[in-house]
C-alpha positions, 0 to 999 in steps of 0.5 A: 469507695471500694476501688479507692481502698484497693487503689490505695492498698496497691499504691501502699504496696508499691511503696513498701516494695519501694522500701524492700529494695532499700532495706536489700541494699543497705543492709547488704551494705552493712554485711559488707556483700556490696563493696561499692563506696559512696560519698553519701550527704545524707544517710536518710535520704535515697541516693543513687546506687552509683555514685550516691547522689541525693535522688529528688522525690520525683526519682523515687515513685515506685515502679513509674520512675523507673518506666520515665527514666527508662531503667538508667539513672539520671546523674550518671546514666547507669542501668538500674537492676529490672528487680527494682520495679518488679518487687514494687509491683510485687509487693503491690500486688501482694498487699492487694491480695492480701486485703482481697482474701484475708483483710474481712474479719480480721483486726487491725492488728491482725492485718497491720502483722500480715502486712509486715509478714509479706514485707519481710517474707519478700524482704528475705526472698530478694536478699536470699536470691541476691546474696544467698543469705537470709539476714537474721533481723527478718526471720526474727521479725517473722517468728515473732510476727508468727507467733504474735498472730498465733497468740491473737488466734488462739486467744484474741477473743476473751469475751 
């Protein structure tokens, strides 16, 4: 049952790692650091870097789609940035050491908090190495998850 909750929380962690790419580039998108214009269907769905073709789920496994495909993309053969699969399998690893070391003892608030702490913390670190920029929706999010954290600390146990 052990290794099923690790296999799990890894398997989260790629997904959110999966996650970080696309917050990465849509909001440098939205800053206007990537210049690129796509005719994109659909705003909700992942499509391609390059010419913004809807990407099938099976395009957007975290990391294993990008082993398959062998780093090009499938509907115009470009290279895919190697970042990719390392910050899915970054943030997998993350996620799993975070529920190896700091997961026992604390609620579900508390580890739900440091979840989105790593999130946004290899959410900055990528858009900074990138863009050499830190978005301000992240280190609000931070400060403010901090603190949250600091408060239920310090005071979470009032019996």
């Amino acid at each position: 049952m052990e290794i099923l909750m690790r296999a799990m929380i890894f398997i989260l962690g790629l997904c959110f790692g999966s996650f970080v790419n696309m917050l990465v580039y849509r909001l440098a998108i939205n800053y206007k650091l990537e210049s690129r214009k796509l005719k994109v269907k659909s705003k909700n769905r992942s499509f391609c870097d390059y010419c913004g073709k809807q990407l099938k789920w099976y395009e957007n496994i975290p990391v294993v789609s990008w082993i398959i495909q062998k780093g090009q993309t499938r509907c115009c053969d470009k290279t895919l940035s190697v970042l990719y699969p390392i910050v899915e399998a970054a943030m997998g690893f993350l996620f799993l050491v975070y529920f190896l070391v700091g997961a026992y003892g604390n609620t579900p608030l508390q580890f739900g908090l440091g979840l989105l702490m790593i999130v946004f913390l290899v959410f900055s670190g990528v858009f900074d190495v990138k863009y050499m920029i830190l978005p301000d929706v992240s280190t609000v999010t931070l400060v403010f998850s901090a603190l949250v954290l600091w408060f239920l600390g310090h005071f979470g146990d009032w019996t």
